[in-house]
N, C-alpha and C positions, 0 to 999 in steps of 0.2 A: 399574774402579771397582766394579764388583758384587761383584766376587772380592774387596774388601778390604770388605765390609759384611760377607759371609757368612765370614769368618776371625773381624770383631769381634764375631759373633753366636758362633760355634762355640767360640772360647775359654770367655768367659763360661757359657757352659752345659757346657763342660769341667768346669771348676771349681766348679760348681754342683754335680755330677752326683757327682766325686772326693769334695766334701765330706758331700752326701747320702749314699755308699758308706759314709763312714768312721764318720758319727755312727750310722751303724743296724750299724754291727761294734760300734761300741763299746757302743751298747744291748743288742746280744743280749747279748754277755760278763756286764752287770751280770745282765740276765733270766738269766740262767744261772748266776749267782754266783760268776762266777768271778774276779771283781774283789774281793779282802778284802783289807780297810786294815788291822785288830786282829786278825791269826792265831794271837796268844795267847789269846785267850779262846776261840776254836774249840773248842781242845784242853780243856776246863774243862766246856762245854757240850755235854749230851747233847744229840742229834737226835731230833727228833721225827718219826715217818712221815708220810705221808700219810696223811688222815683218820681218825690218833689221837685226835683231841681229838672226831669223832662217835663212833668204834666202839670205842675203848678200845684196851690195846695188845695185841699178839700175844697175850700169856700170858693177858689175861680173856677174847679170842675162842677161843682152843683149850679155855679150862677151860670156858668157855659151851657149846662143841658136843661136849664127849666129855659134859658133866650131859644135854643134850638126847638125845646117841646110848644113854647109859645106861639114859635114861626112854621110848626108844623100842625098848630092845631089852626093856625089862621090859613094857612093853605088848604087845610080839610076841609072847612068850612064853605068854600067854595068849588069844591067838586061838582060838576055839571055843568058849571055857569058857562053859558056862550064864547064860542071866539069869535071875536070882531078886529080886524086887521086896524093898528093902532090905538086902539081900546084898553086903556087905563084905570077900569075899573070905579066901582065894585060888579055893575050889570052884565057887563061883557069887558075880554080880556083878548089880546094879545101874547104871546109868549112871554116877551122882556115886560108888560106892562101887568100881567101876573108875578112872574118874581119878584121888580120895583115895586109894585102894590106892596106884598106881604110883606118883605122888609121892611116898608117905611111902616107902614101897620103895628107891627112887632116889635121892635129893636128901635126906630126912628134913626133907618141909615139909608143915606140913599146909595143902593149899588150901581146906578147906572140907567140910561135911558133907554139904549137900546142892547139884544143881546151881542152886539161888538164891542159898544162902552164898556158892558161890565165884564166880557172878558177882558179889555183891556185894564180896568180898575182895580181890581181885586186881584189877590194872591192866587198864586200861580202852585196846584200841588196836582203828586202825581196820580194816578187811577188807585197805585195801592194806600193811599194816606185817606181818599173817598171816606167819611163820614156822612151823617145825617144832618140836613141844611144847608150842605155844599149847592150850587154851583155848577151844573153838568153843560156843555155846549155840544153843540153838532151843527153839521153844513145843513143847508137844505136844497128843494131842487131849484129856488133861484138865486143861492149865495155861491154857486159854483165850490171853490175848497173853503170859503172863509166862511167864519160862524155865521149861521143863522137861523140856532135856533138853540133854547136855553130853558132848564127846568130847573128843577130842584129835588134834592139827593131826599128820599123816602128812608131806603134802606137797603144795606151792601151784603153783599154776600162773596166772602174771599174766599171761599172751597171751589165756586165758579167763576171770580171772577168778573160778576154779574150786578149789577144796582139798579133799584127802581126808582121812579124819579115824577114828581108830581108836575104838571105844564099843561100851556093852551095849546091843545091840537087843532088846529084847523075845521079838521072832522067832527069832531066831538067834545070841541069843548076842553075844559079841568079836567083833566080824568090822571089818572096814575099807569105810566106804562114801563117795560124793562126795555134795560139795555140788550139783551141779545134777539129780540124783536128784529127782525130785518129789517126793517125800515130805518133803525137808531143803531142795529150794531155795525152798520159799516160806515155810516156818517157818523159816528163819533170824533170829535174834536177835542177836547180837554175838559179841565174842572177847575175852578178857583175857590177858593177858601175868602167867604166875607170876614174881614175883620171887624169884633164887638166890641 
């Protein structure tokens, strides 16, 4: 008598179990797409990647990073070259007339004259969106809190925090410096995004 309660138990949860197996085979197939009722329209409809509809498609991500490697190999290019307060280049350079340079160089945009223009021109994004050819502002010691002074994004580093950033130093010319530098990490200001 127990042997026939645990047979009417074990069946039922057989069949339980067969059916449970069968309905989650057949959900992976849809989760997987591999169940198509209209295989003509397939053939009609382009694909869309994954995370086209955020980043755009292949072709505006490759045209986006050879315009950034362009505007960063023309800012390399001039590492060293003097600062000269209002100096527009190519011989000597100013902050905002270093960034203006290489853009109009590169891209043929103009971002602005001085570093307040082009923060006020250009798009507005946050320290964590910081990419390569951004945009970086900071006060200086005679702008009091308002920008003035303005590089360009080298390279970010989001486990710190931290971005390097190519500009005319006063001191020294082009040169490439970081953000947690004390001199840049407490006058930090914002970053814009040139639009191409």
């Amino acid at each position: 008598m127990h042997q026939k309660s645990f047979s009417n138990v074990v069946n039922p949860m057989k069949k339980l179990f067969a059916l449970a197996l069968i309905m989650m085979l057949s959900m992976s197939d849809i989760a997987l797409g591999k169940i198509n009722h209209d295989k003509t329209s397939d053939q009609d409809e382009e694909e869309i990647g994954n995370f086209d509809f955020i980043y755009g498609t292949q072709d505006d991500l490759n045209e986006s990073f050879e315009k950034t490697e362009m505007i960063m190999e023309e800012a390399f290019s001039h590492l060293g070259t003097r600062y000269r307060s209002g100096a527009k280049g190519p011989s000597a350079f100013d902050c905002s007339g270093f960034t203006s340079y290489v853009f109009k160089q590169q891209a043929d945009i103009f971002i602005g004259a001085s570093s307040r223009d082009q923060y006020a021109r250009n798009t507005p994004i946050s320290r964590d969106e910081l990419q390569s050819g951004d945009l970086v502002f900071f006060t200086s010691p005679r702008s009091g809190r308002n920008v003035g002074h303005v590089g360009i994004v080298v390279d970010v580093d989001p486990v710190s925090d931290t971005f390097t950033f190519i500009h005319a130093s006063t001191n020294s010319g082009i040169k490439v410096s970081s953000s947690d530098e004390s001199g840049y990490a407490r006058r930090y200001v914002g970053a814009r995004r040139v639009q191409q």
